[in-house]
PDBQT receptor file of N, H, CA, C and O in Angstrom, charges set to zero:
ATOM      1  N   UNK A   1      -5.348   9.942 -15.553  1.00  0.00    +0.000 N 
ATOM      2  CA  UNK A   1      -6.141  10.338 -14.423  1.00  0.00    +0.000 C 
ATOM      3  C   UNK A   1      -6.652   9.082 -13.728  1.00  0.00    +0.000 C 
ATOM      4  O   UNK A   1      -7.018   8.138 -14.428  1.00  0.00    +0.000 OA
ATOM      5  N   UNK A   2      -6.707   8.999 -12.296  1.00  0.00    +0.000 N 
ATOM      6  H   UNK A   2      -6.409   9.766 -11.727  1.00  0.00    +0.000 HD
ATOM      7  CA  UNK A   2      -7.011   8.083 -11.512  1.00  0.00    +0.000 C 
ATOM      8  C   UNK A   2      -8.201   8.483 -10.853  1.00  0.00    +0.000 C 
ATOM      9  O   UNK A   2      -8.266   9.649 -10.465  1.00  0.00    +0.000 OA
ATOM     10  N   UNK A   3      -9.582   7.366 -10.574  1.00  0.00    +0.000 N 
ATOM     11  H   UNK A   3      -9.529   6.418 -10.889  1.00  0.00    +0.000 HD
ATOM     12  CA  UNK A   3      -9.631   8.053  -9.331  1.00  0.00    +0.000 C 
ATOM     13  C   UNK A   3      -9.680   6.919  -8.117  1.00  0.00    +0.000 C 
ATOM     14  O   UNK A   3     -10.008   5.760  -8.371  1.00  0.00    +0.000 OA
ATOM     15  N   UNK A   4      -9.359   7.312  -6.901  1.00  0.00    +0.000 N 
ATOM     16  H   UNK A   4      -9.092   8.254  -6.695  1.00  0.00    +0.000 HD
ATOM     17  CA  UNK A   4      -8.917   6.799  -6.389  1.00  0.00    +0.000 C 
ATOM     18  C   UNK A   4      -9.689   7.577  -4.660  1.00  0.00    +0.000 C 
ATOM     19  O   UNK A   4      -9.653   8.746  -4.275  1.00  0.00    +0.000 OA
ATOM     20  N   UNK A   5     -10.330   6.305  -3.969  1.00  0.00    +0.000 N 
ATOM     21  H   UNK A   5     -10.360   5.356  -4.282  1.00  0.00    +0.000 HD
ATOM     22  CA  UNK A   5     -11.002   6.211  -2.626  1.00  0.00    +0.000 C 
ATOM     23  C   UNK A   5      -9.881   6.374  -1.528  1.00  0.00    +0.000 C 
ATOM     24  O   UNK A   5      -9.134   5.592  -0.940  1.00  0.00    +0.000 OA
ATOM     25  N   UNK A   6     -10.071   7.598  -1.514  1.00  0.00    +0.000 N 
ATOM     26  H   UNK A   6     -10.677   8.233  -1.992  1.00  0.00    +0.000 HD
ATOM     27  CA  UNK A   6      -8.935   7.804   0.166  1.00  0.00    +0.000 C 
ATOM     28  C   UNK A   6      -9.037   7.498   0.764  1.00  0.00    +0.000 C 
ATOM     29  O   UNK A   6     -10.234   7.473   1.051  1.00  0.00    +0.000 OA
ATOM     30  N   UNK A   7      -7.981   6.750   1.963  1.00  0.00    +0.000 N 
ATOM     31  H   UNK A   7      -7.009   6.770   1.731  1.00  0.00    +0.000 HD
ATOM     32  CA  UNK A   7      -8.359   6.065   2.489  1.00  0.00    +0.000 C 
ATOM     33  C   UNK A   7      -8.882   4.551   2.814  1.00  0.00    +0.000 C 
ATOM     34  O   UNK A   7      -8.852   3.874   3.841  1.00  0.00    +0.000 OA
ATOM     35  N   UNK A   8      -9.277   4.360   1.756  1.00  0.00    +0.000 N 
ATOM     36  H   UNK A   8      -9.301   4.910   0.921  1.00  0.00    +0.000 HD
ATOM     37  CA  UNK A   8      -9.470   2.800   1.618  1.00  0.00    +0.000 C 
ATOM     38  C   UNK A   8      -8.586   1.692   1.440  1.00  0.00    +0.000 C 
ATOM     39  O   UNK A   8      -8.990   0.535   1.327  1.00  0.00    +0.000 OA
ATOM     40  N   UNK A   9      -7.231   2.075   1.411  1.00  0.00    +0.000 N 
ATOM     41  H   UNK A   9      -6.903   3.015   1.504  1.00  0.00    +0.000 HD
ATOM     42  CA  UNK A   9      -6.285   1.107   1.566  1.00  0.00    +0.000 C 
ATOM     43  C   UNK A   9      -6.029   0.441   0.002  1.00  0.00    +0.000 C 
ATOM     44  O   UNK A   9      -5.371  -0.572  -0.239  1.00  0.00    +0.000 OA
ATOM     45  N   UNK A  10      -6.721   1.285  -0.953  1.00  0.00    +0.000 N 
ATOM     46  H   UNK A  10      -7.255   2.107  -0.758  1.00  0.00    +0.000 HD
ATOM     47  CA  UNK A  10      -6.561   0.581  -2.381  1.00  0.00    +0.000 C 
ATOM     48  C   UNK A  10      -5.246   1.239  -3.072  1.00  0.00    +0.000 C 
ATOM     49  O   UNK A  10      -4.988   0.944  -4.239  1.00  0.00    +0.000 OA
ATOM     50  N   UNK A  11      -4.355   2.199  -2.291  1.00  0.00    +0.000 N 
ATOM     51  H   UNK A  11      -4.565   2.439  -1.343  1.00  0.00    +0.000 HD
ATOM     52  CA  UNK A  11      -3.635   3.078  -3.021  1.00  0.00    +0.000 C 
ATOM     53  C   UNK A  11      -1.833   2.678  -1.658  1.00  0.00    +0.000 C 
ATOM     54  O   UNK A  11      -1.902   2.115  -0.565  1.00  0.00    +0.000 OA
ATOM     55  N   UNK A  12      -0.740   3.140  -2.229  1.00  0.00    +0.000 N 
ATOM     56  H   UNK A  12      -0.683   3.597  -3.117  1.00  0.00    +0.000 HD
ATOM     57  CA  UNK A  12       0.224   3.366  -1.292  1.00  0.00    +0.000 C 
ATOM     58  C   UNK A  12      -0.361   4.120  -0.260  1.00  0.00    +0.000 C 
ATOM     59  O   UNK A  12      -1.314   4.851  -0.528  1.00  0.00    +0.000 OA
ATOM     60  N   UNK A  13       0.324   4.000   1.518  1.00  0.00    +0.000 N 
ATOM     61  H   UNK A  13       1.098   3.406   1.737  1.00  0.00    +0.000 HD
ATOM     62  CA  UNK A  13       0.316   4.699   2.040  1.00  0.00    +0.000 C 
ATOM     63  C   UNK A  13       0.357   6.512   1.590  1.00  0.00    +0.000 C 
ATOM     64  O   UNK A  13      -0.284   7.513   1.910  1.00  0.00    +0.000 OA
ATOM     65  N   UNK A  14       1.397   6.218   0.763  1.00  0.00    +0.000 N 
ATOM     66  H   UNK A  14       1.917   5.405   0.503  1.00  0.00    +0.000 HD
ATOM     67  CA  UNK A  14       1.958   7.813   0.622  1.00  0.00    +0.000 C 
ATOM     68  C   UNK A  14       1.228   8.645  -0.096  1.00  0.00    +0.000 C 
ATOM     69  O   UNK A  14       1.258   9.869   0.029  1.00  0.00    +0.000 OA
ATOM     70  N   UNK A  15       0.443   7.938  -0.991  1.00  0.00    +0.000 N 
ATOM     71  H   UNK A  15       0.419   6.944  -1.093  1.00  0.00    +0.000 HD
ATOM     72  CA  UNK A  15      -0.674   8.280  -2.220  1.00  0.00    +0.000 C 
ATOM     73  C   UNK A  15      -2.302   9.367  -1.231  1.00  0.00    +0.000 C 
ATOM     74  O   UNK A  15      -2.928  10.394  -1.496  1.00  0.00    +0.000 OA
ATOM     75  N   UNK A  16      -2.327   8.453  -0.227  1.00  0.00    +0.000 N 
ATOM     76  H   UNK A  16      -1.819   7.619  -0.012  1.00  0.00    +0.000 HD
ATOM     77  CA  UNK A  16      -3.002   8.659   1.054  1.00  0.00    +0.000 C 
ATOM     78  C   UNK A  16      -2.942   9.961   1.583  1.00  0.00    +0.000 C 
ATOM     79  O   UNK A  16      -3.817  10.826   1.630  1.00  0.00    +0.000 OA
ATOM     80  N   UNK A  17      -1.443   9.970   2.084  1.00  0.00    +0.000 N 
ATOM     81  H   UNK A  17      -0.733   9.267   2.046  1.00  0.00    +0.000 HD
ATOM     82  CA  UNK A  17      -1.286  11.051   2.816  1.00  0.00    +0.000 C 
ATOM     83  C   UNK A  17      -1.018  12.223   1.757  1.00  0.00    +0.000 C 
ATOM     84  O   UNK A  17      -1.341  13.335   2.174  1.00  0.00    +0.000 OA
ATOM     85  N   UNK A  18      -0.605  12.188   0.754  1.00  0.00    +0.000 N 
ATOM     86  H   UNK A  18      -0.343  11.284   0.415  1.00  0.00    +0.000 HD
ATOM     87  CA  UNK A  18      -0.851  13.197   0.097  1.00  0.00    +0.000 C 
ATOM     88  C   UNK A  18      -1.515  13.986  -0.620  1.00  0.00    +0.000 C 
ATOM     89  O   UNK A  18      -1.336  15.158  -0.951  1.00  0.00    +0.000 OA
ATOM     90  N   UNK A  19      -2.755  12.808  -0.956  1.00  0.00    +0.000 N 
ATOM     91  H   UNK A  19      -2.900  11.856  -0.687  1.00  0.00    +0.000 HD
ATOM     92  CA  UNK A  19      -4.399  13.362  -1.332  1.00  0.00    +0.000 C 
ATOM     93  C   UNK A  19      -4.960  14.193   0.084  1.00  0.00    +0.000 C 
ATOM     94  O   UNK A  19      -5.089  15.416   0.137  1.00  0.00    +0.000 OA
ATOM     95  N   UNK A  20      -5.220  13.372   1.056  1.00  0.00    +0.000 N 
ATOM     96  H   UNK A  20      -5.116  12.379   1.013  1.00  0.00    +0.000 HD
ATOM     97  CA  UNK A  20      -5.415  14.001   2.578  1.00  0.00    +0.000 C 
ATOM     98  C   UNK A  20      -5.038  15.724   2.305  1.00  0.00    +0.000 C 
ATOM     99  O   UNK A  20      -5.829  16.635   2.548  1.00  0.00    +0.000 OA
ATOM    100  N   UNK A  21      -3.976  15.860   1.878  1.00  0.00    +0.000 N 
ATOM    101  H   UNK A  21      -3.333  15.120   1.680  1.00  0.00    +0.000 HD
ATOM    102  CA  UNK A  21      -3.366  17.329   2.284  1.00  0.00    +0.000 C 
ATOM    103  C   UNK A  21      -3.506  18.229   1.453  1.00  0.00    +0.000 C 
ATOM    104  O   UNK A  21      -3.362  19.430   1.683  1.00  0.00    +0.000 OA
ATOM    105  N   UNK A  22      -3.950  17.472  -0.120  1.00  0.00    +0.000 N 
ATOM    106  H   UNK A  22      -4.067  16.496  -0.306  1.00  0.00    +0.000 HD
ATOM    107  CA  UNK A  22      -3.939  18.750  -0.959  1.00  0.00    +0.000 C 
ATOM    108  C   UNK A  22      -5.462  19.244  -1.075  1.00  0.00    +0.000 C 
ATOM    109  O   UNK A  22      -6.402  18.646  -0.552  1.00  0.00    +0.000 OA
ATOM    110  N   UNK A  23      -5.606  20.755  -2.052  1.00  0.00    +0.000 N 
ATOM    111  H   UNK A  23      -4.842  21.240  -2.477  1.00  0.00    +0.000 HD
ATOM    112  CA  UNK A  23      -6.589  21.638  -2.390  1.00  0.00    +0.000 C 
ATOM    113  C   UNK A  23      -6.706  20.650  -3.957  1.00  0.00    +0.000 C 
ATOM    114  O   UNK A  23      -5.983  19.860  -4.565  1.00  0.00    +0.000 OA
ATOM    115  N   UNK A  24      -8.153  21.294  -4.134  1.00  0.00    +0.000 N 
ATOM    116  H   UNK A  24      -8.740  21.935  -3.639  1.00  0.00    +0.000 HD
ATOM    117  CA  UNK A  24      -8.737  20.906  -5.442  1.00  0.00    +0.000 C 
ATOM    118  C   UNK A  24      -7.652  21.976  -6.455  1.00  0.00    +0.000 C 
ATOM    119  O   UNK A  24      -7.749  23.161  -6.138  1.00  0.00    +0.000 OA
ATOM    120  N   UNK A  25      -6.846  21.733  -7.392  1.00  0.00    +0.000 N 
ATOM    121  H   UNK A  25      -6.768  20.770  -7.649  1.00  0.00    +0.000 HD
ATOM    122  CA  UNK A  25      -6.574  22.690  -8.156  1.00  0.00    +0.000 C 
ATOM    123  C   UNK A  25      -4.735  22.495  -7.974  1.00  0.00    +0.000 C 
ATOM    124  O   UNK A  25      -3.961  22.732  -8.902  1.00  0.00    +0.000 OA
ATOM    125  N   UNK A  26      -4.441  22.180  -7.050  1.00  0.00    +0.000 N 
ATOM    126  H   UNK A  26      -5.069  21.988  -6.296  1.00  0.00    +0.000 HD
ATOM    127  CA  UNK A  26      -3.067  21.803  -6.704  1.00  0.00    +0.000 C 
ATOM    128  C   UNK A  26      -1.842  20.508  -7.356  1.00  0.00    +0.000 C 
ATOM    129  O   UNK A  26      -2.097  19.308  -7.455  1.00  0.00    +0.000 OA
ATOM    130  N   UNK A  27      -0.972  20.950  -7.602  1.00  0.00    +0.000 N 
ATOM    131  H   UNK A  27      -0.765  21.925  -7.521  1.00  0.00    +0.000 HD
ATOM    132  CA  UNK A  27      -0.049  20.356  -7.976  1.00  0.00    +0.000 C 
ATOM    133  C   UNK A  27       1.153  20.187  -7.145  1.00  0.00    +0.000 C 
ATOM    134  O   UNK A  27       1.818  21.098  -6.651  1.00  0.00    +0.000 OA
ATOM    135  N   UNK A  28       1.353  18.975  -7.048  1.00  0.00    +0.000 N 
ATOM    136  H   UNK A  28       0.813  18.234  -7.448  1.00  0.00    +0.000 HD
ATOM    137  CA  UNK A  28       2.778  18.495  -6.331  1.00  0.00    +0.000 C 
ATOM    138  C   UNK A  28       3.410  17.363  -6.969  1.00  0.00    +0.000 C 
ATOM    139  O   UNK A  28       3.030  16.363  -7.580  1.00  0.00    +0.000 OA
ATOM    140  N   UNK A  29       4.893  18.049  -6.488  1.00  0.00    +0.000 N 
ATOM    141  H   UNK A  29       5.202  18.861  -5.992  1.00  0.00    +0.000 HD
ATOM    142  CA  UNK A  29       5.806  16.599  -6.904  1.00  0.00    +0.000 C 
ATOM    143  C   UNK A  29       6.005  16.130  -5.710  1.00  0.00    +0.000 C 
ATOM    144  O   UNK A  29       6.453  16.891  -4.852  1.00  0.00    +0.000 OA
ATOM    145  N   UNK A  30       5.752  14.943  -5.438  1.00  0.00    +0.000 N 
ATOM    146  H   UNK A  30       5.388  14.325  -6.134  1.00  0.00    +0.000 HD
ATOM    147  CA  UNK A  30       6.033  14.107  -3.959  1.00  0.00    +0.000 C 
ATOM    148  C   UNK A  30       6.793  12.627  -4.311  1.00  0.00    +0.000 C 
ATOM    149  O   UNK A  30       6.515  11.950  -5.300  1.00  0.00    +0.000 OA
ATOM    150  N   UNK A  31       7.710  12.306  -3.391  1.00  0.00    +0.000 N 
ATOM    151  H   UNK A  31       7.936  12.857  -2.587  1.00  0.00    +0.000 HD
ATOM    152  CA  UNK A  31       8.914  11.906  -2.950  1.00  0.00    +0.000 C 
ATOM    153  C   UNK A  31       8.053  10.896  -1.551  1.00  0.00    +0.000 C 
ATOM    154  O   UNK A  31       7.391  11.204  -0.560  1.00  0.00    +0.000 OA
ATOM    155  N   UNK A  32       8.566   9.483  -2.226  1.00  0.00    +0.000 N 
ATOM    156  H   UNK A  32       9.104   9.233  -3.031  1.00  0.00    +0.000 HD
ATOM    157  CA  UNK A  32       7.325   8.501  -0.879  1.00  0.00    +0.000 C 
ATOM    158  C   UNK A  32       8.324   7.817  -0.688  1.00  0.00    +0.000 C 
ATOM    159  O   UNK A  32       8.837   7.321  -1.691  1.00  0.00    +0.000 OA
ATOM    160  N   UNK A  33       9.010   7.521   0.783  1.00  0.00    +0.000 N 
ATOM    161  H   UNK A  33       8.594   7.924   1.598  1.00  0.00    +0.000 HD
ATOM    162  CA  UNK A  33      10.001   6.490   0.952  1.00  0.00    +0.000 C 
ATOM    163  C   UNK A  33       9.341   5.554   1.125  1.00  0.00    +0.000 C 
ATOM    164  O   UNK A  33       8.111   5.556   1.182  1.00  0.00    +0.000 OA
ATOM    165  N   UNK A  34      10.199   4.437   1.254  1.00  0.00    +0.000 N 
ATOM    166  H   UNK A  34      11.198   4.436   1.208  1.00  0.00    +0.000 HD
ATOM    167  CA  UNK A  34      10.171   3.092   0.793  1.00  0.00    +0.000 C 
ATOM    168  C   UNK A  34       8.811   2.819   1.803  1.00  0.00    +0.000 C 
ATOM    169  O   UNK A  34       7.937   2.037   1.429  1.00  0.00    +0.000 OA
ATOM    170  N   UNK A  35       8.707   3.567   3.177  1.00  0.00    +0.000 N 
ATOM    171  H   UNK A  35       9.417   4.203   3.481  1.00  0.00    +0.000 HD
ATOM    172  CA  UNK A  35       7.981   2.634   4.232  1.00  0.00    +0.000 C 
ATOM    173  C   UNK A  35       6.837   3.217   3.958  1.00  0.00    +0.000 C 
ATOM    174  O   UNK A  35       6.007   2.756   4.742  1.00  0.00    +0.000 OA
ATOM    175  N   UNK A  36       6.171   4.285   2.987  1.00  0.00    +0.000 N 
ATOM    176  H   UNK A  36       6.845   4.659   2.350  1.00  0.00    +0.000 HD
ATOM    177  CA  UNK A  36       4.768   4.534   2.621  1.00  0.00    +0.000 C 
ATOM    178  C   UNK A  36       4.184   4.056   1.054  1.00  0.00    +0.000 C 
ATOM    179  O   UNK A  36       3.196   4.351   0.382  1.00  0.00    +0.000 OA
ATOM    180  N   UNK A  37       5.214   3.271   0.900  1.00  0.00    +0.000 N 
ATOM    181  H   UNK A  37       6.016   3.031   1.447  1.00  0.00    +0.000 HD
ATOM    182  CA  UNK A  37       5.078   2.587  -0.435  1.00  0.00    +0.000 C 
ATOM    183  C   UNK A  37       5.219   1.101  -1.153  1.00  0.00    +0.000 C 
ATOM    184  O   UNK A  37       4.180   0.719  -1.690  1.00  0.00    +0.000 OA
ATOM    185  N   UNK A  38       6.217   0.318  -1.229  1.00  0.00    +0.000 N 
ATOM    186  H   UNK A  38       7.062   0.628  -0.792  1.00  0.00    +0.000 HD
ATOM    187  CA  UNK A  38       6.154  -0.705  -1.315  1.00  0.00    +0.000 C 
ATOM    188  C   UNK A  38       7.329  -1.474  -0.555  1.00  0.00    +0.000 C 
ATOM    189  O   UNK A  38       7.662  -2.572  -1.001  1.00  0.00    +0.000 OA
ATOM    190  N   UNK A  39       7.927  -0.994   0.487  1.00  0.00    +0.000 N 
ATOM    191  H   UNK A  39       7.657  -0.102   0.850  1.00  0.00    +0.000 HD
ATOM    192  CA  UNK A  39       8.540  -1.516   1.343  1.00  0.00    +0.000 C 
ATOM    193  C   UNK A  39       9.795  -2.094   1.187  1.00  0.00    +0.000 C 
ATOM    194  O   UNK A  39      10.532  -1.559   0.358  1.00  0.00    +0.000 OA
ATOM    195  N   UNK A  40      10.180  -2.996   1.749  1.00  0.00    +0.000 N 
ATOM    196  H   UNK A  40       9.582  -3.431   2.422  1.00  0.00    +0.000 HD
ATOM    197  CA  UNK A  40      11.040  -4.028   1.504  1.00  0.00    +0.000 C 
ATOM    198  C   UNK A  40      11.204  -5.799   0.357  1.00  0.00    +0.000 C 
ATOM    199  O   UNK A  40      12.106  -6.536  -0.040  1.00  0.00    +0.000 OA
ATOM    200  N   UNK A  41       9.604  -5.703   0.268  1.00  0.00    +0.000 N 
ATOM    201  H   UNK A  41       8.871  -5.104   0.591  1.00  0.00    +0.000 HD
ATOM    202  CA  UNK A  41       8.888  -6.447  -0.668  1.00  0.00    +0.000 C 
ATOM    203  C   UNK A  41       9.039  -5.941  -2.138  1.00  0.00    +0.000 C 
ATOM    204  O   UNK A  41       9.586  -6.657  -2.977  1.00  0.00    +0.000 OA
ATOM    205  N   UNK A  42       8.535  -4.659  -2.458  1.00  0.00    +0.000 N 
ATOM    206  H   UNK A  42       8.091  -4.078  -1.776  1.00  0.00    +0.000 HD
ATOM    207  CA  UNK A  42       8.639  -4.069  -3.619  1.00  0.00    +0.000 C 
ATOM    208  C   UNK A  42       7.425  -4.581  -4.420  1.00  0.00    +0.000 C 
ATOM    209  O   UNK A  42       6.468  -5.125  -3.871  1.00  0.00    +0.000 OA
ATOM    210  N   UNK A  43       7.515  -4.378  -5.742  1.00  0.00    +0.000 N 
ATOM    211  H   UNK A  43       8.293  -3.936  -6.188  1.00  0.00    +0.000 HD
ATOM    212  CA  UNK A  43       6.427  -4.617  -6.559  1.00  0.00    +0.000 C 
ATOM    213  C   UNK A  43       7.068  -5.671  -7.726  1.00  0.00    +0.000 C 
ATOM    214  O   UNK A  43       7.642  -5.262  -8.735  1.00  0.00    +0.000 OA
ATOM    215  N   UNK A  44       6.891  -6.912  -7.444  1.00  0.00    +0.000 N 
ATOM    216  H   UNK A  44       6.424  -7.244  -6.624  1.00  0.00    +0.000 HD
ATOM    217  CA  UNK A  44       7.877  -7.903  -8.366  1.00  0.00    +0.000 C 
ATOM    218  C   UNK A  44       7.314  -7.560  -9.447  1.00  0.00    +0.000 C 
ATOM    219  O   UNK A  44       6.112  -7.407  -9.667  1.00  0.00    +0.000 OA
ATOM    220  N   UNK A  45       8.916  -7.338 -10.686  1.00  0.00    +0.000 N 
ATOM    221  H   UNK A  45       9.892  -7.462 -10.508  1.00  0.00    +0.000 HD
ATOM    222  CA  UNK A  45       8.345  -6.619 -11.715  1.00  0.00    +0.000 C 
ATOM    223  C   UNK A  45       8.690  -5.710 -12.302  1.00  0.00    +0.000 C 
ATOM    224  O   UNK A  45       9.019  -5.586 -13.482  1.00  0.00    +0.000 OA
ATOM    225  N   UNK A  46       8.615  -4.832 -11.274  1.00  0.00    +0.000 N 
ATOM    226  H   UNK A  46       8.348  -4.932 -10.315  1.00  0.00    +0.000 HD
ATOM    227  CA  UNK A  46       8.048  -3.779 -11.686  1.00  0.00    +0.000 C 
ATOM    228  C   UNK A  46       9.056  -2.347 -11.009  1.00  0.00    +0.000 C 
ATOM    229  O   UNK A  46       9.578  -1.430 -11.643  1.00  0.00    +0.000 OA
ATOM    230  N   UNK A  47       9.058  -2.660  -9.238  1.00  0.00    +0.000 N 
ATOM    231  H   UNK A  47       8.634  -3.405  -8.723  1.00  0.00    +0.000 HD
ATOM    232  CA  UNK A  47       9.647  -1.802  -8.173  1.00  0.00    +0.000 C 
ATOM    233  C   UNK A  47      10.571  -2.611  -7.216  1.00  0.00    +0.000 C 
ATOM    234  O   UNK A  47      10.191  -3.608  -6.603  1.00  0.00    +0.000 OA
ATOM    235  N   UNK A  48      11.751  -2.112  -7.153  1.00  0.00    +0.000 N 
ATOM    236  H   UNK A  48      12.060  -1.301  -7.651  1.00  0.00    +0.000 HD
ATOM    237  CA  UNK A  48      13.237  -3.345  -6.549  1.00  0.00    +0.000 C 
ATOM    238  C   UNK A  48      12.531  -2.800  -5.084  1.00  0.00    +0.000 C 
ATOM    239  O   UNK A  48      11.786  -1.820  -5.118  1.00  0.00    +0.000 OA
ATOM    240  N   UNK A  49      12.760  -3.362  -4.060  1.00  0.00    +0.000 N 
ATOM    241  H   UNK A  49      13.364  -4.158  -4.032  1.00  0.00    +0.000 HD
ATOM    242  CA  UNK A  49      12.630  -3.372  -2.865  1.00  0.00    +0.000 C 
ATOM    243  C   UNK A  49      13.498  -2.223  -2.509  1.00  0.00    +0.000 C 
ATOM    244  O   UNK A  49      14.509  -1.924  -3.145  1.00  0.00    +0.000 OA
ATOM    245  N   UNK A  50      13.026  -1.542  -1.382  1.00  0.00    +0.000 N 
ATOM    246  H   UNK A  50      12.205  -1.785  -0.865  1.00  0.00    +0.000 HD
ATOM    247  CA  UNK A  50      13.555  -0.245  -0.673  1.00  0.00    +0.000 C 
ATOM    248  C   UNK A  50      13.108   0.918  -1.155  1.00  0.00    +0.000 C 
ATOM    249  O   UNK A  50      13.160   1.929  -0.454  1.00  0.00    +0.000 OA
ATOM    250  N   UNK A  51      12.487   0.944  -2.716  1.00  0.00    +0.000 N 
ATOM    251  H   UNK A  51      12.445   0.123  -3.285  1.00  0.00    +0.000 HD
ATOM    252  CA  UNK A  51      12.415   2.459  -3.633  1.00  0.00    +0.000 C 
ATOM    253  C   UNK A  51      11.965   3.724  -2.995  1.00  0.00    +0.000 C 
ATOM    254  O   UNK A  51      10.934   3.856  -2.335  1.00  0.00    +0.000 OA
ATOM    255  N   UNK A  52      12.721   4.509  -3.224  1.00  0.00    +0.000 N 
ATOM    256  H   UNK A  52      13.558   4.402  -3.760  1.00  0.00    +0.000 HD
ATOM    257  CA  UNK A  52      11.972   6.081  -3.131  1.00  0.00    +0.000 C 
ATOM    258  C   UNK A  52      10.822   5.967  -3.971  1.00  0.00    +0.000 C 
ATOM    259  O   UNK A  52      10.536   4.799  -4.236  1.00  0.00    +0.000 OA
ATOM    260  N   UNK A  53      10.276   6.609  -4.336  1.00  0.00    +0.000 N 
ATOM    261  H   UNK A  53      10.508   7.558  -4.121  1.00  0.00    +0.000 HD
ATOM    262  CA  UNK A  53       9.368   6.641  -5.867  1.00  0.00    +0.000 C 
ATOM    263  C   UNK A  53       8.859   8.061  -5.563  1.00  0.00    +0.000 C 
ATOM    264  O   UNK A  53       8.398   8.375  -4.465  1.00  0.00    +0.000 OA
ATOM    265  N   UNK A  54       9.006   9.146  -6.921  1.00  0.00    +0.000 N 
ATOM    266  H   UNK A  54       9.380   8.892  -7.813  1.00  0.00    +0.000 HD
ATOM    267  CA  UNK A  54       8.625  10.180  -7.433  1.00  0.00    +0.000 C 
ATOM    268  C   UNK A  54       7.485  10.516  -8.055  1.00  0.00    +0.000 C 
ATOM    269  O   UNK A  54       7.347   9.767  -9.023  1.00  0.00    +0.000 OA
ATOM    270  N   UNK A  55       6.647  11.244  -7.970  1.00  0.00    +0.000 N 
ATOM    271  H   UNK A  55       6.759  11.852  -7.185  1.00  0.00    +0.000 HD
ATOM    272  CA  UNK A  55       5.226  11.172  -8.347  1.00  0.00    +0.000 C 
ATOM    273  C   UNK A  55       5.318  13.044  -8.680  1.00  0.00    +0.000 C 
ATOM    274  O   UNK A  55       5.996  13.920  -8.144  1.00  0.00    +0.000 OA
ATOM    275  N   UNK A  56       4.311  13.085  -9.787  1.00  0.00    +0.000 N 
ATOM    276  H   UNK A  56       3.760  12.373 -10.223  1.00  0.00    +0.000 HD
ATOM    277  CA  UNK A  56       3.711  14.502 -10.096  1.00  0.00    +0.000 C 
ATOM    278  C   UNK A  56       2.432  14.027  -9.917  1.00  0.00    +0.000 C 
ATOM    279  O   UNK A  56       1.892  13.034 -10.405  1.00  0.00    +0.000 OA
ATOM    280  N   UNK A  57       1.875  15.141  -8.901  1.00  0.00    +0.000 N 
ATOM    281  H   UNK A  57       2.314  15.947  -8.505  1.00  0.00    +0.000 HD
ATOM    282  CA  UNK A  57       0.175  15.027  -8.623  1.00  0.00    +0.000 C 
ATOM    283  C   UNK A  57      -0.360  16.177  -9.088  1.00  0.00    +0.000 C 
ATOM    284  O   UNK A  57       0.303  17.182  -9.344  1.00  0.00    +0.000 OA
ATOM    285  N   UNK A  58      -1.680  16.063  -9.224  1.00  0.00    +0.000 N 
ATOM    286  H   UNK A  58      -2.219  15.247  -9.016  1.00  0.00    +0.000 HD
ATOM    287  CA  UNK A  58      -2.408  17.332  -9.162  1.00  0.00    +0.000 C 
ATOM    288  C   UNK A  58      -3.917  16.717  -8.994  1.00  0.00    +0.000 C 
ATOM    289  O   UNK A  58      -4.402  15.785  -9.635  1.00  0.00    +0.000 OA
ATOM    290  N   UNK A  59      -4.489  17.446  -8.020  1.00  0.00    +0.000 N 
ATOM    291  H   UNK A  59      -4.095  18.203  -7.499  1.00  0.00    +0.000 HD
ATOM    292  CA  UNK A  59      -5.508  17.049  -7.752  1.00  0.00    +0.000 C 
ATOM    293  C   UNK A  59      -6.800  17.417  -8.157  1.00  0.00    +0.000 C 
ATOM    294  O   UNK A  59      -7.370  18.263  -7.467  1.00  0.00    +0.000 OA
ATOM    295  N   UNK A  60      -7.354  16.974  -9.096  1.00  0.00    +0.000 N 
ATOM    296  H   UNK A  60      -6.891  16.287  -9.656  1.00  0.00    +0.000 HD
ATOM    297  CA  UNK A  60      -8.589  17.683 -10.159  1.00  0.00    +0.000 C 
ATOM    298  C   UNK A  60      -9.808  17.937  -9.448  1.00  0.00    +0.000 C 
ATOM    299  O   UNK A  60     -10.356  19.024  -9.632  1.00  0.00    +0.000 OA
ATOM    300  N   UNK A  61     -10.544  16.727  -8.312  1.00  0.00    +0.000 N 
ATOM    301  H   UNK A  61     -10.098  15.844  -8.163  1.00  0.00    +0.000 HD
ATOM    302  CA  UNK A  61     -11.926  17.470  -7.764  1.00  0.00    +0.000 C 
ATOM    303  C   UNK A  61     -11.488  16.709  -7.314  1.00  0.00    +0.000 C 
ATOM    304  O   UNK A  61     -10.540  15.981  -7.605  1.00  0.00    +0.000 OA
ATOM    305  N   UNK A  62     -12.793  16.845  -5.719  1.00  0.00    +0.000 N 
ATOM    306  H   UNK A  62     -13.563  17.437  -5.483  1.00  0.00    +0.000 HD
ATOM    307  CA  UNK A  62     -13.399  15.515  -5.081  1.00  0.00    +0.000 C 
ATOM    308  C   UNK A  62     -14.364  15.482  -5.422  1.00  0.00    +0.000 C 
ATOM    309  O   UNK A  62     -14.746  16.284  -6.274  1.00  0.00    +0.000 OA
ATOM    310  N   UNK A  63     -15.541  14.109  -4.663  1.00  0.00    +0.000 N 
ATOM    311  H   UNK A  63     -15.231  13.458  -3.971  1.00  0.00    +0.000 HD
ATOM    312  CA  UNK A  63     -16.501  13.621  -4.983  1.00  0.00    +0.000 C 
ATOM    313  C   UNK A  63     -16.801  13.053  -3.681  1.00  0.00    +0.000 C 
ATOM    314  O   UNK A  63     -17.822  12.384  -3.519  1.00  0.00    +0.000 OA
TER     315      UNK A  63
């Protein structure tokens, strides 16, 4: 579990837009292309440059 300030630029774009949209109680699998995530740069390491990246969310509360 994360938590994580929407909006604040501490998370991927895509992380962003998909907190933005969900309900407290909700689950999604989301699919972030490369340009809401780590780009062409990537995450040395870790993420090759260009990645899709796959995520299971579910969103427990806000605050």
């Amino acid at each position: 579990m994360f938590i994580i300030p929407v909006g604040a630029g501490h998370v991927i774009a895509g992380w962003d837009d998909t907190i933005l949209e969900m309900k407290v109680g909700e689950e999604r699998t989301v699919v972030i292309p490369p340009n809401l995530a780590y780009g062409e740069q990537g995450y040395p390491g870790a993420i090759p440059p260009n990645s899709w990246l796959i995520f299971e969310m579910e969103l427990v509360s806000i605050k």
